[in-house]
N, C-alpha and C positions, 0 to 999 in steps of 0.2 A: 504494500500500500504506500511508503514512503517513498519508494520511487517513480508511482503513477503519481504523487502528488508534487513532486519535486519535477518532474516534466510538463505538470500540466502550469508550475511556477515559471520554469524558463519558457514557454512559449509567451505565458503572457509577458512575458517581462518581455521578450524579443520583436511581440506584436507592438508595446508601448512606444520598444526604442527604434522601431521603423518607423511609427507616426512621428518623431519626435524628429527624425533624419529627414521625413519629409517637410514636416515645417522649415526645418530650417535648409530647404532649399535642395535635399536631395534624391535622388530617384534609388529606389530599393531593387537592384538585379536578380538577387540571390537570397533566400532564406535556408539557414543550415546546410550549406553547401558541405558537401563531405568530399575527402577523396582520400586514400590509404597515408594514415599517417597523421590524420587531423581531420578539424571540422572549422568552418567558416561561421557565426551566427547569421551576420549581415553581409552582403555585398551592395559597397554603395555607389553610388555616381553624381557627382555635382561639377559641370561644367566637364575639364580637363583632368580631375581626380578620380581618381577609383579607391575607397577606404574597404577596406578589409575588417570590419567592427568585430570585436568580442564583449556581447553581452553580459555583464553581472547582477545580480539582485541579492540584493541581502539588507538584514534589519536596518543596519546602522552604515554611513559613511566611510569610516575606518574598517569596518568590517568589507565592506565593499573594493575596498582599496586594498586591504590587506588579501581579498582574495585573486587577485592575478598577478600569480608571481611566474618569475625568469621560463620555468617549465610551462607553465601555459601558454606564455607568451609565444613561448619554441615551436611549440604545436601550432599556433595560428600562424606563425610565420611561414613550416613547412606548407601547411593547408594553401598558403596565398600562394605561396611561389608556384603549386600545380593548380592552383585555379586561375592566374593568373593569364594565361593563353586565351581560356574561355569569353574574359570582361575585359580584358587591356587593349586600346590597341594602339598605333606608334603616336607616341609625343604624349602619351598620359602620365599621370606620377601619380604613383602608387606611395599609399599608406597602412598601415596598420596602427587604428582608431578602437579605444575601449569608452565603453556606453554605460555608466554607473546605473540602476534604479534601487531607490531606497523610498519605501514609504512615508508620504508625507512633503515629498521633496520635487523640486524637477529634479529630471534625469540630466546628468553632466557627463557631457563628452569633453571626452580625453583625446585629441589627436594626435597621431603621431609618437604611440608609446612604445614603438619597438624602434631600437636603432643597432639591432643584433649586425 
């Protein structure tokens, strides 16, 4: 049960931080993109960008922040570089973007949190 309830948390939480990408101006390509090696939450598009988003949700801020560490990061990074053929194409600049949701709060994007 805790983990049909903890999927049915990250979706919402992925559905939130896609409206919130389109407010502010950007086009959602991909939900949960997977490919061997990792997973994508968002794929995003705004103008010449392409952001590679990894969603979080959690009670608190700090908890929020404390939960995407170096290893996660790794993994979304693998994820983008093979998904990257799919949604890039020449003269785009690509990122890897984390999307906080914490109850109570706007959601704060983080851009540009991998500089592996």
């Amino acid at each position: 049960m805790n983990r049909q309830l903890a999927e049915a948390r990250g979706r919402k939480a992925e559905a939130i931080a896609a409206w919130w990408l389109r407010l502010k101006g950007w086009r959602i390509l991909a939900t949960r993109a997977r490919v061997p090696g990792g997973e994508v939450d968002l794929v995003a598009r705004r103008g010449r960008t392409v952001a590679f988003v990894e969603v979080k949700q959690r009670r608190s801020a700090d908890a929020a922040a404390w939960s995407l560490d170096e290893y996660r990061l790794r993994r979304v990074a693998v994820a983008a570089e093979r998904l990257a053929p799919r949604y890039v194409q020449d003269g785009d600049d690509i990122r890897i973007d984390a999307l906080f949701i914490v109850p109570g709060r706007l959601p704060r994007h983080l851009p540009n949190v991998w500089h592996g």
